[in-house]
C-alpha positions, 0 to 999 in steps of 0.5 A, a space after each residue: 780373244 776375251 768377249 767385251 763387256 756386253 757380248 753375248 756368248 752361247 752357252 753349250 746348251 744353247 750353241 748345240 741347238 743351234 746344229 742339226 744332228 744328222 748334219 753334223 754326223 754325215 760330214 766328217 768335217 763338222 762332226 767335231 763342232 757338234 760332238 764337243 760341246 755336247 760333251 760339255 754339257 753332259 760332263 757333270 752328269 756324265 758318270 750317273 748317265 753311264 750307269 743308269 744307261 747301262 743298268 750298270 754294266 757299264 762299270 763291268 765292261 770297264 774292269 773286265 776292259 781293264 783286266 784285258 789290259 793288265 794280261 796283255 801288258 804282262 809282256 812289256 816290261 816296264 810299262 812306262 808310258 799309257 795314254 787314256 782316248 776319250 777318258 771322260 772323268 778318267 776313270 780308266 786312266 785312274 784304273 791304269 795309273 793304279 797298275 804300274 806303279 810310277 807309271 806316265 798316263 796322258 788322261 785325252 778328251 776333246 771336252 774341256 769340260 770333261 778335263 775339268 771333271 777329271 782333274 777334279 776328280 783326281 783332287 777329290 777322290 783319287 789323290 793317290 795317283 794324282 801326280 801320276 795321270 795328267 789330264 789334258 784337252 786333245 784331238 784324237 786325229 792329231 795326237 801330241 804323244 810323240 811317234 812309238 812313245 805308248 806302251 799301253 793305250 785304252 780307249 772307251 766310247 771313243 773312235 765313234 765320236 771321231 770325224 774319221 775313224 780311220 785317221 784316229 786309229 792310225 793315229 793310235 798306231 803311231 804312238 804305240 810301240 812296236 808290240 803295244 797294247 790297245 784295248 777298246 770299248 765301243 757301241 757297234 752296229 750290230 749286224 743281225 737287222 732285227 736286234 740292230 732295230 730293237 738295240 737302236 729303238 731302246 737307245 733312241 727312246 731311253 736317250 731322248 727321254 733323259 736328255 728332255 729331262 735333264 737337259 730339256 734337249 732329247 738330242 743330247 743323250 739321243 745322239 748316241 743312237 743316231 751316231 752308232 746307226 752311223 757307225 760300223 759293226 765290230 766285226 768292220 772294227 777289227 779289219 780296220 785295227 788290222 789294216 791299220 797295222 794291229 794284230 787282233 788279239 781278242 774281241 769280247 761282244 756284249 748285247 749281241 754286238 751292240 757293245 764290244 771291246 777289242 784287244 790288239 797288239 801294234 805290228 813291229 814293223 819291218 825295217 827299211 834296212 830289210 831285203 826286199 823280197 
């Protein structure tokens, strides 16, 4: 329903001071409500805020994320089918679309915001695979892509911010093929405690500090910290992929654990015709 004339609507902004971070990242139930319109509000400057976060080694991560990719899809022929998780400004759904050509990539976020920066992006910077990547607002714990549909999924700064960590990668599992490939990049928990405080104490001051200052809220960059303190390790992240029904194929750690990206491979599965043994 459109507001009348008159009506009074929060923006982003303002709806996101209105909710209290901690609450919000310990109930699964809620985190959603906190997590998208923050993403809104840092979609314009989402792609700057990467790159001066990381001292650019967000964009390294990335090609490397993408090189993974490429030889572990060596196997599948064709590559019909990708589907880009938490694509942001679809830099990786871009990245994928440019591997195969003709191939179908689904470029999710839950953001509309972010969908916007996409699309505007494909228009403005990208137009050659513009017809190729369909950008699209959606839920990672409840997928559209039809069961076993993906040959190749990638997801960036994406699990983290889901309710249940879980639920989505088992819902990455269903729309993988048997034998598609998954390629992940994420913030972790690192597991040795003094680097986890130092790692965590940088994060919390640099974010706050740029979320005051360019959007006078510090929690909108500073969520990250709080959010992996929530999180798991990468280490918990592989016996997750593994319970969910991925091999693991390899795990690169970057900053001693507090970044790392996870290639796996979804399990066949066996046949319900099979003997039972």
């Amino acid at each position: 329903m459109e507001p009348s004339q008159g009506e009074y609507t929060p923006t982003p902004e303002q709806r996101l001071r209105a909710l209290d971070v901690e609450t919000h990242l310990t109930d699964p139930s809620i985190k959603q409500a906190f997590v998208t319109p923050m993403f809104d509000i840092i979609a314009p400057r989402y792609d700057r805020f990467t790159r001066l976060f990381s001292f650019g080694m967000d964009g390294s991560w990335k090609r490397e994320a993408m090189d993974a990719v490429r030889e572990s899809a060596r196997r599948l022929r064709p590559v019909q089918r990708a589907l880009d998780l938490a694509t942001g400004t679809g830099d990786l759904a871009v990245a994928l679309a440019r591997l195969w050509p003709g191939v179908h990539v689904d470029a999710l976020d839950a953001s509309p915001r972010m969908i916007d920066e996409a699309t505007a992006r494909l228009a403005r910077r990208d137009a050659d695979v513009a017809s190729v990547v369909h950008p699209m607002v959606g839920d990672m714990m409840a997928l559209p892509q039809a069961s076993g549909s993906v040959d190749v999924l990638t997801a960036s700064y994406a699990v983290r911010n889901v309710p249940d960590a879980r639920g989505a990668v088992r819902e990455m599992a269903r729309v993988l093929r048997a034998d598609g490939v998954l390629v992940t990049l994420d913030f972790y928990r690192p597991a040795f405690a003094p680097w986890r405080m130092l790692f965590l104490g940088y994060l919390q001051i640099a974010g706050d500090m740029v979320g005051y200052l360019w959007h006078r809220d510090p929690v909108v960059y500073g969520y990250i910290a709080r959010s992996i303190s929530h999180f798991m390790t990468e280490a918990e992240f592989s016996a997750l992929l593994i319970d969910e029904g991925f091999e693991v194929v390899s795990v690169k750690r970057y900053l001693f654990g507090g970044i790392a990206r996870h290639e796996a491979r979804r399990r066949q599965v066996p046949s319900s015709s099979a003997p039972a043994v």
